[in-house]
N, C-alpha and C positions, 0 to 999 in steps of 0.2 A: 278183517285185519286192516289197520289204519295204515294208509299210506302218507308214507314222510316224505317230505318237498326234501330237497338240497339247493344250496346258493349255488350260482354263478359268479364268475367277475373277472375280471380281464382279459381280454384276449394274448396281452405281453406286458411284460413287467420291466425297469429299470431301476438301477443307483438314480436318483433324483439329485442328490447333494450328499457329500465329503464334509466330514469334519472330523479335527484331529485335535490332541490334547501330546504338550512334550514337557516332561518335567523341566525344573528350571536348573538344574543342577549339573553338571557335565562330566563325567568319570573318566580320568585318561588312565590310558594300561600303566603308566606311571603310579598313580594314585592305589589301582586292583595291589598291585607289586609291594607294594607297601607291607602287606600281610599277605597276599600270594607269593610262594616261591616260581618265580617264573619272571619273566624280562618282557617290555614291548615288544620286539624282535620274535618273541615266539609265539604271540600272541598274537602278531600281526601275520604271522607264517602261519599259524594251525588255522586261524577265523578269517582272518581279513579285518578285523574287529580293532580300530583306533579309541573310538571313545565309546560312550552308553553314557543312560543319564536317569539317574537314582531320584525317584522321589522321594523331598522331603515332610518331616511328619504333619504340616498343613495341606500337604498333595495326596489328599486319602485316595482309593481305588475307587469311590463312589464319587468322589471329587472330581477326580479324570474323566471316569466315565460321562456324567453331568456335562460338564465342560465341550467333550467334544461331539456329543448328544446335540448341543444348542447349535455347536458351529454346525452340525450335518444340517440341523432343520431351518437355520437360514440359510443356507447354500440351496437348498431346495426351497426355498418359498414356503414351507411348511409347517403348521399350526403345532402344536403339541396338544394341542386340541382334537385334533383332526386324527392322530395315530392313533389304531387298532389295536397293536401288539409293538413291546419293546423285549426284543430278544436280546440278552447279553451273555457273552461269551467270554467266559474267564477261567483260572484255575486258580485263582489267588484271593478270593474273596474268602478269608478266615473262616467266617459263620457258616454250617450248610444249613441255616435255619434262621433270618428270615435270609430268603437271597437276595443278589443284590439288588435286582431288575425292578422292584415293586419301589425299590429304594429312591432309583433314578428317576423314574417314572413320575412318584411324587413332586421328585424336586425339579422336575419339569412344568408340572404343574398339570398333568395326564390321569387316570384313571384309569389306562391301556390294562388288558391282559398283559403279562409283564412275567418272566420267567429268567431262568437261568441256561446257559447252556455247558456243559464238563465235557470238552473236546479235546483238550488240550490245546495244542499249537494250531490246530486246524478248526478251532471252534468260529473262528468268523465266517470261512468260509461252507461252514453248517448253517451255520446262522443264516445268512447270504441266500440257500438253497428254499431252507423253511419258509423264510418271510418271500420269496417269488414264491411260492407255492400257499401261500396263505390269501395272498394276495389273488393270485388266479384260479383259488379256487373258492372267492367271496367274501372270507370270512374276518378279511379288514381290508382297508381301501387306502392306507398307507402303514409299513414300519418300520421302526427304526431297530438298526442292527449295530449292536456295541461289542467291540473288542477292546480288552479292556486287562494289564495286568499290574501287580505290584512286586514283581519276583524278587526284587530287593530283598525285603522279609524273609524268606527264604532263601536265602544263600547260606552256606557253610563257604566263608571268605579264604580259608584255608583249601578247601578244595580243587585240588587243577582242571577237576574235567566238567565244572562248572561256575567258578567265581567270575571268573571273565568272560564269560559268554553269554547271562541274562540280564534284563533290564526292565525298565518302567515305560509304561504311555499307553493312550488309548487311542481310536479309530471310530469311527460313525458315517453311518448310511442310511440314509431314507430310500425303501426301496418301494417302491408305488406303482401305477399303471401306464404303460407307453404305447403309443403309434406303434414305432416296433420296439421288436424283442431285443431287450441289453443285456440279461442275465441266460446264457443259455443253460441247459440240462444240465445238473450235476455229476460227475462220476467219482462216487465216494466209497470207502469201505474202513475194514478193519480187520488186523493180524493181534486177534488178543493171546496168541503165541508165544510174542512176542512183546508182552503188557510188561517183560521186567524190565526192560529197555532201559525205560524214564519211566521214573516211581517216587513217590514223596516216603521221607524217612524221619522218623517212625512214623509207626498209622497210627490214627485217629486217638485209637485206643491206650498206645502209648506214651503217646507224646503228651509232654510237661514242660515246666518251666525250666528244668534243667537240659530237656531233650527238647529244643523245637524244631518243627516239622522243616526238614530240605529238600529241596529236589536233588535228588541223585542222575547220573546219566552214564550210562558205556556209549563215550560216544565213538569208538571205532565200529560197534555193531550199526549204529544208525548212520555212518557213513556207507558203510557196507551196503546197506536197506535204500537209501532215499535218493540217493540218484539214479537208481538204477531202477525199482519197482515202480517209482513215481514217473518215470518216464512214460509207461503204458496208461499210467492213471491219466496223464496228463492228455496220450494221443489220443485215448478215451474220448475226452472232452471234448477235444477241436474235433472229432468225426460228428458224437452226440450234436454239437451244434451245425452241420452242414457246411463248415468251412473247410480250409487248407490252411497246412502253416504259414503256408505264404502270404494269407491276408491276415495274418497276427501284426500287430504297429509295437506292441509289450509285450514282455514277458512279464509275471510279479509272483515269483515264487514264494512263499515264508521263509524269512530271511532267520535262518536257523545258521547260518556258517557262509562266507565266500563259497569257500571251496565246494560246497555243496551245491552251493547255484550254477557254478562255473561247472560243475562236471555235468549236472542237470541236462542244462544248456548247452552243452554238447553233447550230448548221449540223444537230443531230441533234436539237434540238426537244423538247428534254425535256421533261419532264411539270415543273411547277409542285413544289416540296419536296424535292425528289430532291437528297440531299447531294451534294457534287462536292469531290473532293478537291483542296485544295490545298497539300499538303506544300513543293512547288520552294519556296515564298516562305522556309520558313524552314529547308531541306537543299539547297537547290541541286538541280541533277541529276546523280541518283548511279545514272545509266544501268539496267542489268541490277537493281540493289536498292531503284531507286526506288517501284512498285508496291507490296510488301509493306511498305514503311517508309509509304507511303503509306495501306496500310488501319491500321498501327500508329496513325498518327497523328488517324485517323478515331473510332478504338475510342477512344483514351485522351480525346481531346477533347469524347467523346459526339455528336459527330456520327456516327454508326454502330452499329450493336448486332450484335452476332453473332446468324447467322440470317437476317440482312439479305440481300436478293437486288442483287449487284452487279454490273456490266458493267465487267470489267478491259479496257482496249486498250494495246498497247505499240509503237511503232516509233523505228525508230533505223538503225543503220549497215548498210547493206549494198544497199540499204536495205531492211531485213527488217520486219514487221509480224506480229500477232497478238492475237487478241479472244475475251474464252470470258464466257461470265454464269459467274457462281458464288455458290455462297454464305459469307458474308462467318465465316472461323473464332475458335475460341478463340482468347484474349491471356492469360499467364499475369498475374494478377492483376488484371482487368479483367473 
């Protein structure tokens, strides 16, 4: 019987370099209102949610992606040459067939293994998990991790319990080999129980030119669910990586709702100064890209310094979850 070698490679792994892609375009709850029956005021009470920002039809979802692809890989020094695998993580990319990852990768100017990831809201921080794990266990020696959506598309603009709460933009990471460990252990699952939550309508099979596919959401049951289950996911995490809350500098939850983070964040007892992101108020939730637009917004604002010790948590459709501390990377120009 022929004995098979396995690789090695890294002993620890980090975010090397940040890049983000924001459409250009800016949606105020004025604007949603238009054709939502609903007011800023209540808008701003249910989400926290002042603006989002819709891309337009030259800002494709590959476009995004690409874009903040390039900013992660010079923030990190980093060849697109050089990358192993490009993981991207979306639910908005039209096609399931070619995906989008091979797309990007291209137009990189890479050759990478190149894939898709359907996590829904918590798909970067899957992504996130895989590529440390790819990476220590040899089988690339840097990758770039893409969040990335276009929920625009899918809106039903009349609907209240989604028109004004999703948005556009992407996220990138190059996650490669470190001194020490910036990505710790994962703590992730899934309640597919609980799959009718958030659901795209009609399926696949249905859907036509007259019926296009929308996200639906009961979002009283996912209020219900996410601050409160995700709280153990999250304390999960900080044990998994040998910390205390107390040496957390961020918090960077998936900026799915205010309120949701706020109740989060309290339910999890944070220590007193601990920055907490709150991007949703002024991106919407831009599912699968909202996290790394999220430590964007941290960095550029000075509420965050790279270096910074932060607890990312992500959940969303499936209903899938995922929680890793890490530490917080370059921003090109920051």
């Amino acid at each position: 019987m022929a004995k098979i070698s396995q690789r090695s490679g890294a002993a620890a792994t980090a975010m090397l370099g940040l890049g983000v892609y924001r459409p250009k375009r800016v949606v105020t709850n004025d604007e949603v209102c238009e054709v939502l029956d609903s007011s800023d005021e209540w808008i701003q009470t249910r989400s926290g949610i002042r603006t989002r920002r819709y891309a337009g039809e030259d800002e494709t979802l590959i476009d995004m992606a690409t874009l903040a692809a390039q900013a992660a890989l010079e923030s990190a020094g980093v060849g697109a040459d050089q990358i192993g695998t490009v993981i991207l993580a979306t639910s908005t990319h039209a096609q399931h067939t070619p995906a989008a990852a091979p797309i990007v990768a291209d137009r990189l100017g890479s050759k990478a293994a190149a894939f898709d990831v359907a996590a829904g809201c918590a798909g970067f921080c899957h992504g996130l998990s895989v590529a440390s794990d790819l990476v220590r266990g040899g089988n690339a020696t840097y990758v770039l991790v893409i969040g990335v959506e276009k929920l625009s598309l899918f809106l039903d603009p009349t609907d209240r319990g989604t028109a004004f709460i999703f948005a556009d933009g992407a996220g990138a990471v190059v996650v490669g080999p470190s001194e020490e460990a910036g990505i710790g252990p994962v703590a992730w699952g899934s309640d597919g129980s609980q799959s009718h939550v958030i659901t795209q309508e009609p399926g696949c099979q249905a859907s036509d030119a007259e019926h296009p596919m929308v996200v639906r959401m009961e979002g009283t049951a996912v209020f219900r669910w996410a601050p409160f289950a995700m709280a153990d996911v999250a304390r999960d995490a900080v044990a998994s990586a040998g910390i205390e809350m107390t040496d957390l500098d961020a918090f960077v939850p998936h900026q799915a709702n205010l309120r949701i983070t706020e109740t989060l964040a309290r339910n999890l007892k944070l220590p007193e100064g601990i920055a907490i992101a709150r991007d949703v108020q002024d991106s919407g939730n831009t599912s699968a890209a909202s996290v790394p637009l999220a430590i964007e917004a941290m960095l550029r604002k000075g509420e965050a310094s790279v270096g910074d010790t932060a607890l990312l948590i992500a959940f969303g459709a499936g209903l899938s979850y995922a929680s890793q501390v890490v530490t917080i990377p370059p921003l090109a120009g920051v």
